[in-house]
N, C-alpha and C positions, 0 to 999 in steps of 0.2 A: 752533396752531389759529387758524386765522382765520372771523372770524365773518363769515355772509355781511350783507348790505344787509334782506333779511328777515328776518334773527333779530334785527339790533339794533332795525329796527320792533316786532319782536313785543314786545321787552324793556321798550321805551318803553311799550310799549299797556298789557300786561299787568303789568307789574315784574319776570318774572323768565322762566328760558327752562330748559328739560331735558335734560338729557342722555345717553339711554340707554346703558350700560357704557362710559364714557369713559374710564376707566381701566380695563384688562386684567386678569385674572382674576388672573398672576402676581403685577403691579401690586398688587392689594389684598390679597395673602397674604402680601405683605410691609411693606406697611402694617399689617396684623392682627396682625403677627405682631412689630411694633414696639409697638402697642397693648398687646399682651399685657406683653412686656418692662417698657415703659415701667411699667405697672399696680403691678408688683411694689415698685417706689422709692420710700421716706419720701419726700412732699416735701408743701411749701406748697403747689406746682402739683398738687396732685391733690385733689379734694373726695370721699370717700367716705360711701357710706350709712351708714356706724357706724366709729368708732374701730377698725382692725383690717382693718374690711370690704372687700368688693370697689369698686373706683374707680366712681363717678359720671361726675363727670367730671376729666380730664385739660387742664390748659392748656399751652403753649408748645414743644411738640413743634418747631416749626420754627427755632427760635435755634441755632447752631454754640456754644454754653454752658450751662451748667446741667445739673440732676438729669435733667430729662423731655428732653433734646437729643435729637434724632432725625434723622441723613442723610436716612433714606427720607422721611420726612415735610418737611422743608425740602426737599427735590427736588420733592415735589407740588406742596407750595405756588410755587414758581419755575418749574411746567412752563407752559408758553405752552398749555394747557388750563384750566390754573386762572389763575395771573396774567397773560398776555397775554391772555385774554377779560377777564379784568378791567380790563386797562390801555385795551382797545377800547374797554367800555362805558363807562367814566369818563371817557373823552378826554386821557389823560394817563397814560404812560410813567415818571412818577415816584411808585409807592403804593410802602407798606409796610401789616406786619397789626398792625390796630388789636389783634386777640390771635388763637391760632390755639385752637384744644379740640377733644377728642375725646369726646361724649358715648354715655354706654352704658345704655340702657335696660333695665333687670335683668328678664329672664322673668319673668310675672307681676304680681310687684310694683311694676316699674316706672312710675312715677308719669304723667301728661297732662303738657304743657307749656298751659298760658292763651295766649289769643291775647292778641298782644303786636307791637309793634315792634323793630327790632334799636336803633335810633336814640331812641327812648324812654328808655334807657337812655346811650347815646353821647353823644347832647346835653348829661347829667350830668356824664359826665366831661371835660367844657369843649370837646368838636367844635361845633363852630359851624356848618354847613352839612352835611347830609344827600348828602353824596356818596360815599357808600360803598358796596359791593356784598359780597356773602359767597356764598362757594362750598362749597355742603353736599356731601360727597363720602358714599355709602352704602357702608361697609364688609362691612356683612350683608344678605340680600335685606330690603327693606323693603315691605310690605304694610299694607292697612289695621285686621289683626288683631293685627300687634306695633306698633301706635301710630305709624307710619308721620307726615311731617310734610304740613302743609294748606296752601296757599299759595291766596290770597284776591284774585284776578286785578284791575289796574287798583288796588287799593286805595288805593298808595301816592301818588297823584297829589294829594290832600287833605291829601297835610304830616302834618306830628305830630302825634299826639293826646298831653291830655295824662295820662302813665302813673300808676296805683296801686300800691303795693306790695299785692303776692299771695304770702302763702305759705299756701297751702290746700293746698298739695300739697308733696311732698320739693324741688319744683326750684321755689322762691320769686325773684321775679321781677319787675319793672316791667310791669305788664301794662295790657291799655286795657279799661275797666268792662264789664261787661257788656250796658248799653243801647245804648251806643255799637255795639259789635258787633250787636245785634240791627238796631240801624240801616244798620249797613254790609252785614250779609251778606242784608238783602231787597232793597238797591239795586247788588249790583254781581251779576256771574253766581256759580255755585255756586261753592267752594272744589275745589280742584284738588290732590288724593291724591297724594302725590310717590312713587311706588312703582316698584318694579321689581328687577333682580339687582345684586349685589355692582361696581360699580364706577362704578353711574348715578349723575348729579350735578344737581346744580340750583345755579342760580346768582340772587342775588334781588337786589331794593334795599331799602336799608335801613328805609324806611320801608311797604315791603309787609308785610301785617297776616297772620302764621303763630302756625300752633299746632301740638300731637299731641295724640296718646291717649294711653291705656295700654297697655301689650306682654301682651297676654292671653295670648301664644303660651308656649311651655315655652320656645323660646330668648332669650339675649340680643338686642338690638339695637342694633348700636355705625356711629356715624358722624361723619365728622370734618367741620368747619367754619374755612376760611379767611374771614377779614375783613379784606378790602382797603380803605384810607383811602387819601387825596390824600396826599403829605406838606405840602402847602400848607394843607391842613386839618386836622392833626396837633391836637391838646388845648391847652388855652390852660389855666393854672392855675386851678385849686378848690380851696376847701377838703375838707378830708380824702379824697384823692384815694385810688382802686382800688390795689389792689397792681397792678406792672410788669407781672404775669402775664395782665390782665385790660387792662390801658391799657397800653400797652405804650410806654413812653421811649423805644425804637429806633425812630427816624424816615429813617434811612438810605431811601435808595430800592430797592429788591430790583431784584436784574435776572435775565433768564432763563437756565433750565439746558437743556442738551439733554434732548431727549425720552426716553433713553434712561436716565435721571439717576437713577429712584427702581430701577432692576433693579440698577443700576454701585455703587448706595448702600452704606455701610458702618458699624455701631455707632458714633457717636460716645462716645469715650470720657468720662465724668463727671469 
């Protein structure tokens, strides 16, 4: 996929851009249907709502190693839809994923996410420069009644604010205060509902200022998130640094797969 001359302006204007079913119906039912898989495995990489419970969220789906490994998912992330729009919009042919996850927002109970920045966080884990870009891909239709996500146009152009810990809610978080927010969202245009069917994507900068609801609806709602970093801008040491699953130590540069990559995919064996 190549992005035209006007979408990278809008990218720049606004921080991020949409993408109505960009991945195929079969595409996400094999993705889901990896999600599902992946769900069922003891592992670190997996946070769930209770001891036992069903998965929250899921990390590192994209590595050729580990419990959560996943072909179909590492093909996503390597389709020139996902990382060559990200290689476009970053100027630079050389990312890997700072971490990849698949978040599932439980019917009902499913918690809000706090508006927050992706880099309010990142900065933490020793990235020095805000060049990074994340590819939310919707697994399930997404609406503004299952907590769907808010993208808060231009916001990102103000740099980093700096983040609170928030856990008022199950998914606790580096989030930016509340005043601040009141301030931002009467000075920039409304927030912008990232909705639509099973395969729409949005692609944002790190430092654009997102949130969700809550999933009022009876179903799930699950969707997965690439985060592409520069490898020139990969983490510099901290103290007591993220698990690998979360900051991820593979700085390798990723290169692209055929389009045809996440259908051809195959169980990676554990």
């Amino acid at each position: 996929m190549q992005l035209t001359e006007a979408q990278c302006a809008q990218y720049e204007r606004d921080g991020f851009l949409i993408f109505p079913e960009l991945f195929s119906a079969q595409e996400v039912a094999i993705l889901r249907d990896e999600v599902e898989r992946v769900s069922q495995i003891e592992s670190n990489c997996i946070i769930r709502e209770e001891t036992g419970g069903p998965a929250k969220t899921i990390f590192r789906m994209h590595e050729d190693d580990g419990e959560t490994a996943s072909g179909a998912v590492r093909a996503a992330a390597r389709s020139s839809r996902a990382l060559g729009a990200a290689q476009q919009l970053l100027g630079d042919d050389e990312l890997y994923l700072h971490h990849c996850k698949v978040n599932v927002k439980a019917a009902i109970q499913g918690s809000a996410w706090p508006w927050h920045q992706d880099f309010g966080a990142w900065h933490l884990d020793g990235i020095a420069e805000p060049e990074l870009t994340t590819m939310a891909v919707m697994l399930d239709e997404a609406t503004e009644f299952n907590g769907c996500l808010y993208l808060l146009p231009g916001s990102h152009h103000e740099g980093r604010h700096q983040p609170y810990w928030d856990d008022s809610t199950a998914y606790s978080l580096w989030a930016v205060g509340p005043e601040t927010m009141r301030n931002k969202i009467a000075r920039y245009p409304d927030p912008i509902p990232v909705t639509g069917a099973p395969g729409t994507a949005a692609i944002f900068h790190c430092n654009n200022l997102h949130a969700s609801g809550h999933n009022l609806s009876a179903h799930d709602r699950c969707q997965m998130y690439f985060c592409y970093n520069r490898v020139a801008n990969h983490p510099k040491e901290v103290e007591n640094p993220r698990p690998d699953y979360v900051r991820s130590q593979n700085w390798q540069p990723m290169t692209l797969e055929p389009e045809d990559a996440i259908l051809r995919s195959t169980v990676i064996p554990a």
